[in-house]
N, C-alpha and C positions, 0 to 999 in steps of 0.2 A: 261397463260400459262401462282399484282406487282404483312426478315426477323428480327431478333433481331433488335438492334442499326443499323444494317447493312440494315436494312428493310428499307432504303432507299426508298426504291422501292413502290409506291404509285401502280405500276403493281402490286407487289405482295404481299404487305401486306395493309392491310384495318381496319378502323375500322369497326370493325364486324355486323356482322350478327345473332341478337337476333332473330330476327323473319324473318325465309322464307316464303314469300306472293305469294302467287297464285291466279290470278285472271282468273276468271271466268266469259265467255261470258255471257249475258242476257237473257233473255227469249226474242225470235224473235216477240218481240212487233212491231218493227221498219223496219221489210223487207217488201221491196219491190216484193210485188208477181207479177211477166210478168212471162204470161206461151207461152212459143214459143220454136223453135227450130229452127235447121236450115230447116230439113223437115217437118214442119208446125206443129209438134207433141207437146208435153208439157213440161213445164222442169218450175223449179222454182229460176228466179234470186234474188240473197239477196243482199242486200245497206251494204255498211261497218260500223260496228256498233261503234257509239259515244262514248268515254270513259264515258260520265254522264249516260248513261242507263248502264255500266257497272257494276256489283255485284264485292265483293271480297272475294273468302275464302284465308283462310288462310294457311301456311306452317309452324308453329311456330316450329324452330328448339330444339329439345330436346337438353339438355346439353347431354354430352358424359357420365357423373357419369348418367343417369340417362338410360331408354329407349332408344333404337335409333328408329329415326325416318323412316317411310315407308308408302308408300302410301295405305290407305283406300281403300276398291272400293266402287263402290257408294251406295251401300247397308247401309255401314255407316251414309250415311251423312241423317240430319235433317235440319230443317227452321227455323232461326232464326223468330218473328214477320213481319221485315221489309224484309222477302225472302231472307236473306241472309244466305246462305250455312252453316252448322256448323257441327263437330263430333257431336257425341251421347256422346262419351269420353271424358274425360278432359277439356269442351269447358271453356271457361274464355272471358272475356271483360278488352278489355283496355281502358283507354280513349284517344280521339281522339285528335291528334295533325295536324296539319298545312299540315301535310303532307298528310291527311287521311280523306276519305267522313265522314260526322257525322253518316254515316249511316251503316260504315264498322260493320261486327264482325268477332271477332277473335278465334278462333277453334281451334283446337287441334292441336300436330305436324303436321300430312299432312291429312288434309281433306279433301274428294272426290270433285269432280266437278260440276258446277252447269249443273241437265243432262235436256233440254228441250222437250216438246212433239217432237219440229219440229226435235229434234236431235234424238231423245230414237229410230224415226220413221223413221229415215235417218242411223241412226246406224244398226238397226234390216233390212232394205234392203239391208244392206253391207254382213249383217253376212249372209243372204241370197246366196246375189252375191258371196260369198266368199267359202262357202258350195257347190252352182254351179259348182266353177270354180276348187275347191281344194278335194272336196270331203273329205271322214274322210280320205283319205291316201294325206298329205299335196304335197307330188312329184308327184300325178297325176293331171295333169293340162290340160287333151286333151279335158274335159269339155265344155271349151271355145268355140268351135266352136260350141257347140249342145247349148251351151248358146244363143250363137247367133242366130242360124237356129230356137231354139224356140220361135223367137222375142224380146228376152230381148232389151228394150231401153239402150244403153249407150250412146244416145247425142255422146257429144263431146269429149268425155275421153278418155285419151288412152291408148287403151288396153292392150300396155305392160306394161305401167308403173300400173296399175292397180293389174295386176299377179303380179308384181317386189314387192309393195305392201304387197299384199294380203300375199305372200309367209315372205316377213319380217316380216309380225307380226305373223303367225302362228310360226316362226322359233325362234320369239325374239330377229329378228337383229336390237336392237335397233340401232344405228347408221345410217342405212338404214330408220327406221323409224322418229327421228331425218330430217335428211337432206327432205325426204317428210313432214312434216309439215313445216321445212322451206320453203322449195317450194311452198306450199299453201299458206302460210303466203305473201311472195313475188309474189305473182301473187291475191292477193286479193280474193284467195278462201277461206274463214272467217270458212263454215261450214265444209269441209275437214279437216280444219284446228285442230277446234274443237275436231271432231272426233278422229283425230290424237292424241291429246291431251289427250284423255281418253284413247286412249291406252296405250300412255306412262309412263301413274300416275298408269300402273297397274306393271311396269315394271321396272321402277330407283327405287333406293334405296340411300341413304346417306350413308349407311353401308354395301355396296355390292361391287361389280367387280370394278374396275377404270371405265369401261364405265358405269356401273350403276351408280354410285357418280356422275361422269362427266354428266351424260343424269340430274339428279335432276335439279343440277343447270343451266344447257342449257335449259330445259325445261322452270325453272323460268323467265328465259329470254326472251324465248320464247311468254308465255302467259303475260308478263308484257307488251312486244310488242306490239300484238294484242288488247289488253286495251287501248293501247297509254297513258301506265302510269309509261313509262322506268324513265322517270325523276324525278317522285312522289318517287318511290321504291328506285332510288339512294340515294337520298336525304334523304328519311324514314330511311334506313340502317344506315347513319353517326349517325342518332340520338339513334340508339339502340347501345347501344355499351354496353361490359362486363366493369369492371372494369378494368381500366389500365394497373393494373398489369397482369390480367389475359392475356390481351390483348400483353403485352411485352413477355408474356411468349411462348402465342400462335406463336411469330415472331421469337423466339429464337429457338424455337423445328422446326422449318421450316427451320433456316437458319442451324442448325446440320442434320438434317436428306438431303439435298439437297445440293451440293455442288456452284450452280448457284451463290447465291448472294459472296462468299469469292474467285470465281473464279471473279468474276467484278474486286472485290477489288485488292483479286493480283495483277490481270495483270495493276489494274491503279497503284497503288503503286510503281509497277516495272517501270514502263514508266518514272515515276515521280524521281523516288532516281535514275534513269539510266539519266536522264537530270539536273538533280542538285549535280552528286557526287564532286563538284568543287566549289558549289556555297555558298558562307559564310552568308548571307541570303535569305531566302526562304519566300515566299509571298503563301499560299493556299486557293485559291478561290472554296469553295465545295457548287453548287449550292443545294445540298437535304442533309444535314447534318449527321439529324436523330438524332441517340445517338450518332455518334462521333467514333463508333467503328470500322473504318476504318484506321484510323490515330492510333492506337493503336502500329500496327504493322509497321507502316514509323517511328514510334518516335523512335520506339527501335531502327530500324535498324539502323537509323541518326546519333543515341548515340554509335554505335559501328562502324563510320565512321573511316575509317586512317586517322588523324590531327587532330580529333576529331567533333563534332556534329556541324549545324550551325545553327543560331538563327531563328529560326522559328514561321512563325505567320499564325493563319489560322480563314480568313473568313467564318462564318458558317453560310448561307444562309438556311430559313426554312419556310412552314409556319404553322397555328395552327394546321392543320391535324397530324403532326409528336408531336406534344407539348404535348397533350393525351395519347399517345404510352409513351413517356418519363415522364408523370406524372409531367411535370413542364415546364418553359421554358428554354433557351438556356444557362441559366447560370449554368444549373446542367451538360452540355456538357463541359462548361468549366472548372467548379471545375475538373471532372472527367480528364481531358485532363492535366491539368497545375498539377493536384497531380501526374500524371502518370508520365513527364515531368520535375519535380522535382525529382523525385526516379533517372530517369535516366540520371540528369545534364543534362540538352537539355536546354538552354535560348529557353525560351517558353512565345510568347503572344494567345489573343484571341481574335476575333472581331466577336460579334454577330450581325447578322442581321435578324432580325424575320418579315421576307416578302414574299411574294408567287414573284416565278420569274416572274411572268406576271408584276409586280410594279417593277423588280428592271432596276436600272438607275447606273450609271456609281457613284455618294456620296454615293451610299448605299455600296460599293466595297474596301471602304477603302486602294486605293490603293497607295502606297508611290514610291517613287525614288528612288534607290539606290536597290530592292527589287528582286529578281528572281523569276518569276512569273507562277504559276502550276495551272490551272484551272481545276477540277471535273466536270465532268456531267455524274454521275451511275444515271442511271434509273430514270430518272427525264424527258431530253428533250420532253420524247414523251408526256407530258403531256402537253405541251406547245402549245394553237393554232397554225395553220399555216395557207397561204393563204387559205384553201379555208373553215374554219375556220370566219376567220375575217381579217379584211384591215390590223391591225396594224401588223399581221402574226409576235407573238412574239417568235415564236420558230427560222426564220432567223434573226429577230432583235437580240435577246441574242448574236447568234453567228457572226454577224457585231459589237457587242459591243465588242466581248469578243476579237474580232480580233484587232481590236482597242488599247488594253492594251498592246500589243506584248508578250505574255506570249513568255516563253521557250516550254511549253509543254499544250497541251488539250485534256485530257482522255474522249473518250465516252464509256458507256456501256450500251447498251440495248437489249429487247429481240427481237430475230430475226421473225417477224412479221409482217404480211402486212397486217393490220387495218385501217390505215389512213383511203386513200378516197373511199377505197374500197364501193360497192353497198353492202344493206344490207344479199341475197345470199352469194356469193361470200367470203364475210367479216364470215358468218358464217360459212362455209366450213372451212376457215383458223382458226377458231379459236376451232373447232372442234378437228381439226387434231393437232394444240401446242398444246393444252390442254391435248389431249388424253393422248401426251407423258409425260408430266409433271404429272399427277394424274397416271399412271404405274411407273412412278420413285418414288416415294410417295410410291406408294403399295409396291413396293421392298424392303424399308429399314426402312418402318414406317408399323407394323404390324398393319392388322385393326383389333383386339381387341384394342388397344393402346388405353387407353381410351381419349386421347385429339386428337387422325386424325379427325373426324370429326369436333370438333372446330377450327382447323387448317385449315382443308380444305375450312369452314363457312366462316372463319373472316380474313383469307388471303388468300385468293383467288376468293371465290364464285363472292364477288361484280364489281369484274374485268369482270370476265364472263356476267354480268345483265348489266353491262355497253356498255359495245361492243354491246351485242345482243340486247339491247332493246329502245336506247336510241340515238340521232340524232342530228346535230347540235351542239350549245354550251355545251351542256350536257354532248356530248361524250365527255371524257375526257381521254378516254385509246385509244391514236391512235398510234400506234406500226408501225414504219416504218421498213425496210430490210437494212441492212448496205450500199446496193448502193447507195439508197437514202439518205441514211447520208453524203454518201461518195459528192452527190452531191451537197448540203447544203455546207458539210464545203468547198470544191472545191470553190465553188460560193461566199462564203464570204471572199477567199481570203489563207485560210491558204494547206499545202502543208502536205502529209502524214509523219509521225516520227514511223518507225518501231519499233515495240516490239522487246527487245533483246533478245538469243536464253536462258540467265539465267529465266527469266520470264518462257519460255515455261517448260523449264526442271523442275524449282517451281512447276508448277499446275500440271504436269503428275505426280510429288509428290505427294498432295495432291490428283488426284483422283484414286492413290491407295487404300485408304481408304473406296473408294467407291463401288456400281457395273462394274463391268467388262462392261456393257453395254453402262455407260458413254463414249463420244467419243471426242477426242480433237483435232481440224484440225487449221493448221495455213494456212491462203492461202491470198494472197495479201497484208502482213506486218499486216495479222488482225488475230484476236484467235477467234476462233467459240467454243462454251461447247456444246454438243447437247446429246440426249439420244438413240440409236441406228441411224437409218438413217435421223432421227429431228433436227437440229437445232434450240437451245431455245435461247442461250445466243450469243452475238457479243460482244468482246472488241477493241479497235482501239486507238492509238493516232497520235494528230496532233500537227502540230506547224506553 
């Protein structure tokens, strides 16, 4: 659930996504056959299968000017030499990079599954069980017990969640089938899992419903997971990237068509000219920069101060992930800033800092005496380890540093999200459910003929989702905490809550007239929530 300049937001914009990679289980070379039960009967347990026996096909995303891409069924797929999965169509080879077995091949947009004897034969007793239990008319289900009475084995299964099942996928409730492959996944049922898995690739779409779109890219997650190769495919993804521009462009159509990222900005904006209307210099510390086009709209309004504008100087902390997006480093923020600046008579400096927060220190901050002091933090903290992370837990350190300075004010805005330490379940539940909302508010005002939604959706947003779902530890990088837990952080570091003024709220009920009627905007404990019917996606807050 990180746009433009404003794409601040490492949540919401990314460098993209050339190629969707789907990896594909191995052939059960490496299980463990114990045939037991609990009533002394037979059953087959399988070993968790190692990422180096794992195969890769591939998901290679079609541009939008071209085909959309859709899942194969496995009818399609061929063998590469070295058993790797491939279309019959379009297949191509890339060469292998650092990120990637020597022995990968790369396939068409969405190439079917690697299906195995032990699976084809594990599958084809399902559609059996399923047949049993559903018969052709998918609402009779009384089956079940004559299932039973005729001896069918089901171990240890349970047999509602088995009908709950059986019935979502005759029905198509992906979602329902979704959160059951999670479940197998998190309980180590590898081959359920599987299973799962091909159902799903007969069933998302990149170019369908908001849940078909959304299932693609959970899936990708999903099965990147199971590989144990979440941090191979994060990693892979930085390095495909469009060009630049394309990539600027894809963050600008994302920040017009959603109102999320210009409601952050607002409301920090507001916090910011509402504790400095008095102050004749102003000191801004913005720990995620971007393009700069945040400040766009404080210079103006600075310049149409009564006594007139004050001398203003602004820190631009960044690091090279945002310098791609901008096609340069941080000096083109500041040309951009000091010409805007100049139009408007505003005494304007700039201090650029090209550092990822995790290195920055107290010289990197350029901070003077005499100075009014405003510190940013849009959509950046959550990227910040924290304890349980690692010892030096930089995300309380920044804010003991930043307490340190004595600012006047310190804007947070992040998405309202509980990813942090969540367990891997649980964490995908949540991310299920923001997303869903976020990819319907996209459907609402972004037609999907539109021929760039789908690069949008690819390269600002998808690798959020592959992040969260598949990847653990240092890697994760997208850990989204809920404003109480901020609330607790800054508490903890010492600083005190500074209400939003009631001008700020009246602003953004402003601006999302523009929008759907479905957008909702609640102010509740000196904080502004943006959400999209009963969701909250967005929190703004400031402190001092």
């Amino acid at each position: 659930m990180q746009a433009s300049e404003q794409h601040r937001s490492s949540s919401m914009y990314y460098q993209p996504l050339q190629q969707m990679e789907a990896y594909c289980l191995p052939q059960y070379r490496n299980l463990n056959h114990q045939l037991y039960n609990n009533d002394g009967g037979h059953r087959t347990q399988l070993s968790a299968p190692s990422s180096s026996d794992l195969y890769y096909c591939t998901l290679e995303s079609s541009s939008a000017a071209g085909s959309l891409a859709v899942y194969n069924s496995p009818s399609t797929v061929s063998f590469s030499p070295n058993d790797s999965p491939m279309s019959q169509q379009d297949s191509q080879s890339y060469p292998p990079d650092k990120y990637h077995s020597p022995d990968n091949t790369y396939g068409s947009p969405m190439s079917g599954s690697c299906i195995t004897e032990d699976l084809s034969s594990f599958k084809h007793k399902l559609r059996e069980l399923e047949n049993v239990m559903l018969g052709p008319d998918s609402d009779n289900l009384d089956s079940y017990d004559s299932a039973m009475s005729n001896g069918t084995n089901f171990g240890s299964l349970e047999m509602d969640s088995w009908r709950q099942t059986m019935v979502a996928i005759s029905s198509k409730n992906l979602k329902h089938i979704l959160t059951a492959c999670a479940k197998a996944i998190a309980d180590n049922d590898y081959l359920m899992a599987q299973w799962l898995m091909d159902e799903l690739r007969q069933m998302v779409s990149v170019s369908g419903e908001p849940i078909q779109r959304l299932g693609a890219y959970m899936l990708e997650g999903l099965v990147a997971r199971l590989s144990a190769s979440g941090s191979s495919i994060y990693k892979s993804l930085r390095c495909k990237e469009p060009e630049s521009a394309e990539l600027l462009s894809y963050m600008n159509i994302l920040y017009e068509v959603c109102p999320y990222f210009k409601f952050g900005y607002m409301s920090a904006n507001g916090a910011i000219a509402e504790a400095m209307k008095n102050e004749a210099r102003v000191h801004i510390i913005d720990f995620q920069i971007s393009q700069g086009s945040q400040w766009i709209s404080l210079i103006q309004a600075f310049a149409a101060r009564p006594g007139g504008p004050p001398h203003i100087r602004i820190t631009g902390i960044d690091d090279p992930t945002s310098a791609y997006a901008r096609g340069g480093g941080l000096h083109i923020v500041e040309k951009r800033l000091l010409k805007l600046a100049q139009h408007f008579k505003v005494p304007f400096e700039f201090h650029a800092a090209a550092i990822s927060g995790c290195d920055v220190q107290l010289h990197n901050l350029g901070v003077r005496p005499g100075e009014a002091l405003a510190v940013n933090f849009a959509f950046m903290l959550h990227h910040m380890p924290d304890e349980s992370v690692s010892t030096q837990n930089h995300r309380d350190r920044l804010l003991r540093l930043v307490k340190s300075l004595s600012p006047k004010v310190v804007t947070l805005v992040e998405q309202e999200s509980n990813t942090n330490t969540a367990a891997f379940f649980p964490r995908f539940l949540e991310t299920m459910d923001y997303y869903t909302a976020m990819f319907e508010s996209i459907d609402v005002t972004l037609p999907r003929e539109h021929k760039e939604r789908i690069n949008v959706e690819q390269h600002c947003l998808a690798r959020d989702l592959v992040n969260i779902i598949a990847c653990e530890g240092v890697e994760r990088v997208e850990r989204h905490e809920l404003l109480g837990k901020w609330r607790s952080r800054f508490a903890m570091a010492g600083f005190t809550p500074y209400p939003l003024s009631s001008l700020v709220n009246g602003t953004i009920k402003k601006l999302l007239e523009n929008y759907s009627d479905r957008y909702r905007l609640q102010e509740k404990d000196g904080a502004l929530y943006l959400g999209w019917m009963n969701r909250d996606l967005v929190a703004s807050c400031a402190w001092k």
